[in-house]
Each structure stands twice: as structure tokens, then as C-alpha cells.
Residue, then its C-alpha position, 0 to 999 in steps of 0.5 A: x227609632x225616629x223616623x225624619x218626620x218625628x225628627x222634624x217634629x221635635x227640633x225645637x223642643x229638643x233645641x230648647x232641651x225640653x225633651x226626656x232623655x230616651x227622646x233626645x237620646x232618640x234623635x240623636x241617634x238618628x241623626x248620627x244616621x241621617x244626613x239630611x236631618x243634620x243638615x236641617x238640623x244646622x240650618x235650623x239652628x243658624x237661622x234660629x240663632x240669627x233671628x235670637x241675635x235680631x231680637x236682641x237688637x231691638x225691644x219687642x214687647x213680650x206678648x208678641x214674643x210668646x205669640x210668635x214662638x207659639x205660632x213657630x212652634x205649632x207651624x214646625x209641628x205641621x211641616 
């Protein structure tokens, strides 16, 4: 089972759906049984959702894009 801090951990990659099916099948089990994760969960994916619909609005060159998902991806592993 996947404690909250392996749950954190892995929500982009699984958001992104870049995970192996026993890992996602893993959060998703813990997240049947986890509130606070679920609730970080939805809010994870609101605010990606707002930030992809802002980046849609404007051109940012490509670089920077890579550049910011890599530092979002390795600040989300930290936390």
C-alpha cells in the first residue's frame, strides 16, 4: 500500500498517466481510502487545469515550457 508521502510523490506522473498499471492501480487504491489525499488530489488537478488553460492564452517559447514542467516536477517530488 502507498503511504501519502509515495502519494504526493507520484500525482504528476500519474496525472500525466505515465505510471505502470500496479503503481496506478496503488494510489488508487489509496485514494479510495484517504481523504486528504483526494482532496489534494482535486485540487492539484484544478490548479493544473487553470495553469494549462492560461498557457493556452498566450505563447510561451517552448524552452521555458520544458524548463518549468521539469522544476514543477522535481519541487512536487520534494514536497
Amino acid at each position: 500500500m502507498i503511504c501519502c508521502k509515495e502519494c504526493i510523490d507520484l500525482l504528476y506522473d500519474y496525472l500525466e498517466g505515465t505510471l505502470d498499471t500496479e503503481t496506478t492501480d496503488s494510489l488508487e487504491e489509496h485514494f479510495q481510502d484517504c481523504p486528504p489525499c483526494i482532496s489534494f488530489l482535486k485540487t492539484y488537478q484544478k490548479t493544473t487545469n487553470i495553469c494549462r488553460e492560461s498557457l493556452a492564452k498566450i505563447e510561451i517559447p517552448e524552452v521555458v515550457q520544458r524548463k518549468l514542467k521539469e522544476f514543477l516536477h522535481k519541487n512536487i517530488q520534494k514536497a
